[in-house]
N, C-alpha and C positions, 0 to 999 in steps of 0.2 A: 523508397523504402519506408515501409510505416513505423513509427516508431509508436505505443502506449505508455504512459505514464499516468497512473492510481497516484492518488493523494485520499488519505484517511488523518480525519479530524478526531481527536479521541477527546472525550472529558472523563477524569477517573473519579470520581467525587468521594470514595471512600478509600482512598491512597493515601497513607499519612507518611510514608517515607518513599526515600529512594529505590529500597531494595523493592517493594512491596509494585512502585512504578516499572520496574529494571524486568521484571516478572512478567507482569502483563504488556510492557511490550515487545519484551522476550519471546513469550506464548504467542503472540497473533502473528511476529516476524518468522519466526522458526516455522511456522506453520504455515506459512505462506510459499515461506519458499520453498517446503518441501512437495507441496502438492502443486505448484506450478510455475512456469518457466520463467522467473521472475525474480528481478533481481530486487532488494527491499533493505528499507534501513531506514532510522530513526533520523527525521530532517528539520526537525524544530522542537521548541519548547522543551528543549533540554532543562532548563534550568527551575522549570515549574512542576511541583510533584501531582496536579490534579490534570495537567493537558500533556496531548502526547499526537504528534505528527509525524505520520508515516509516509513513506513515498516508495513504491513500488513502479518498477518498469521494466518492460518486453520488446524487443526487435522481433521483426516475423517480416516473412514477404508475403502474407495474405490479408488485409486487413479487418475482414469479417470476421477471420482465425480469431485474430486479435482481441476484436471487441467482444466478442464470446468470451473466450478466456477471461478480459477484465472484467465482467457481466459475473461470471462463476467468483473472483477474486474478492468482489465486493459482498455478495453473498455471503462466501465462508468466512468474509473479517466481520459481519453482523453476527454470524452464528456464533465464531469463536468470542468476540466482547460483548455482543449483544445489545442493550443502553446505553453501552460507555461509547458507541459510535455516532459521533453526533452529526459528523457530515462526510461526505465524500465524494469525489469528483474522478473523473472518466476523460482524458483527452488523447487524442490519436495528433501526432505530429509526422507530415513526411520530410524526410531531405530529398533534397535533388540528386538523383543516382546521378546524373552525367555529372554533376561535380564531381562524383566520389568513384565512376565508371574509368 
């Protein structure tokens, strides 16, 4: 069973509060999950108002499904922050179905 798991590196450089951070990672999570099968939430750098680490992940039992989907995922998180996306990474993990069979 393929598991994907998105990781986005954010730098907000003109964030000067919480609320104004709380916003923009509001805006790229809402938005992510609404347009695809993914589950998403804020996984580091809580406590810094110019960085912001996002983690997004999908179960599917096709793995190409998959990497497509996260392929469109990383796309729309460029379009929606644009420059404030500094890095981001793509990894497909399987478990062992007979473990879990």
């Amino acid at each position: 069973m393929p598991i994907i798991y998105c990781r986005l590196e954010l730098h907000i450089p003109h964030c000067h509060s919480r609320k104004q951070k709380r916003n923009i990672v509001r805006k790229l999570t809402d938005r992510l999950r609404a347009r695809f099968n993914f589950s998403v939430a804020e996984i580091g750098y809580q406590e810094l108002l110019q960085r912001g680490l996002i983690g997004a992940v999908s179960v599917g039992g096709d793995q190409m499904i998959l990497e497509q989907l996260g392929r469109k995922l990383l796309v729309e998180a460029e379009r929606t922050v644009g420059g404030d996306l500094v890095r981001s990474d793509l990894e497909i993990v399987h478990l062992d179905e007979e473990f879990y069979g």
